[in-house]
C-alpha positions as CSV (number, residue, x, y, z in Angstrom):
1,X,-3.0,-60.0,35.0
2,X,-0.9,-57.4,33.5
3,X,-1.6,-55.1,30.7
4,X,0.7,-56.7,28.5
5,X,-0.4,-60.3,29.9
6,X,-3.8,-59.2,28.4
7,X,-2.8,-58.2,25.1
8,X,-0.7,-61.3,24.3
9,X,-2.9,-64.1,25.5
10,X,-5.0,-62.1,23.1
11,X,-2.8,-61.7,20.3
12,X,-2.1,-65.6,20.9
13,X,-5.7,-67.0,20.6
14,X,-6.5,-64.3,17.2
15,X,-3.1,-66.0,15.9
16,X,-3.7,-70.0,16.5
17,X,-7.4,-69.1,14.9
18,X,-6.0,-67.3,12.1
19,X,-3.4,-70.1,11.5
20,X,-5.5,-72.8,12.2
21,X,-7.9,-71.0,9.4
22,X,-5.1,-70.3,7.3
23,X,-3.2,-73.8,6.7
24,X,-6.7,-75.1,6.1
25,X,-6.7,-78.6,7.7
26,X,-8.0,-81.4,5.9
27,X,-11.9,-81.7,7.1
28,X,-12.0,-77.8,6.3
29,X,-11.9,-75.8,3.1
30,X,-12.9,-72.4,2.8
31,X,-14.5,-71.1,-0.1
32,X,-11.6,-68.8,-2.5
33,X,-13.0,-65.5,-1.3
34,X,-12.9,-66.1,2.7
35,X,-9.2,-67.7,2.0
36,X,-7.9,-64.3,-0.2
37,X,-9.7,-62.4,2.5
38,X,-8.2,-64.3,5.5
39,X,-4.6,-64.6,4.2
40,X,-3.4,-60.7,4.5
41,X,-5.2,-60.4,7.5
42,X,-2.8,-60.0,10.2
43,X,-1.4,-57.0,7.9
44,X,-4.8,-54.9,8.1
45,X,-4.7,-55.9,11.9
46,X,-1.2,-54.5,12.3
47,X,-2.1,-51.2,10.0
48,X,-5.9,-50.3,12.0
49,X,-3.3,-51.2,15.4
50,X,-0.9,-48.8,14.3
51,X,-4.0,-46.2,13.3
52,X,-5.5,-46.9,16.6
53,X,-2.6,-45.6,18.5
54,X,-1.8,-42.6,16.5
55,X,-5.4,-41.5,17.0
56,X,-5.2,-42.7,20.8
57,X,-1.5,-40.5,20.9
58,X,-3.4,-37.5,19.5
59,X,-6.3,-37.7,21.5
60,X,-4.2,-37.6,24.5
61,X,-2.0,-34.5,23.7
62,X,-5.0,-32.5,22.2
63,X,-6.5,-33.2,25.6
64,X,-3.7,-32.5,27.9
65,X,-4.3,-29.8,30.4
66,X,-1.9,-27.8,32.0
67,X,-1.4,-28.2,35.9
68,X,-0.9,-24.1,36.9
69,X,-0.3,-25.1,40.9
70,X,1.8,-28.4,39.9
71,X,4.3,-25.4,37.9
72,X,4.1,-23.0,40.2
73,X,5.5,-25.6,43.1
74,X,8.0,-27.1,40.7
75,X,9.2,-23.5,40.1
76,X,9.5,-23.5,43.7
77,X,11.4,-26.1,44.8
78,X,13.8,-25.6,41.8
79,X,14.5,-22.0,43.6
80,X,15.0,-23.6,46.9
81,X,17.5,-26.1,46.0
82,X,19.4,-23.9,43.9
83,X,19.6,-21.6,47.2
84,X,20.4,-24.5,49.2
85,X,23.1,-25.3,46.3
86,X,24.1,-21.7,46.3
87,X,25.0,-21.8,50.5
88,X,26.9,-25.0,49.8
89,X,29.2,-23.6,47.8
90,X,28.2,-24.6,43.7
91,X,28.2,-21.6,41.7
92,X,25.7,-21.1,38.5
């Protein structure tokens, strides 16, 4: 299963809880506090989602390294082609 597969199956089984929670069926009623509490919910769960990736997006560039050999070959081949371009003909 995919990634993606993972997050919505479970995005779809928090959402059928919190709705079936939410529109209250008849054999349940939750006391005033847990219903206040459990109606906005999907909002904080979207905002500490949000903050999770900003944190998990900062974590990763603080943390980048820099690849010295990976440069210095990319460097390379860019002179190569542009000498291979060069003996074909294309001016820079």
């Amino acid at each position: 299963m995919t990634k993606l597969g993972q997050w919505l199956c479970g995005l779809a089984l928090l959402g059928s809880a919190w709705a079936a929670l939410a529109l209250a069926p008849p054999g349940l009623r939750l006391p005033a506090p847990y219903r206040q509490a459990l109606l906005p919910l999907p909002v904080y769960l979207l905002v500490a989602f949000g903050c999770y990736s900003l944190a998990t997006v900062g974590y990763r560039l603080a943390t980048f390294n820099d690849c010295e050999e990976a440069a210095a070959e990319l460097q390379e081949h860019i002179r190569a082609a542009r000498a291979d371009l060069s003996r074909r003909g294309l001016r820079f």
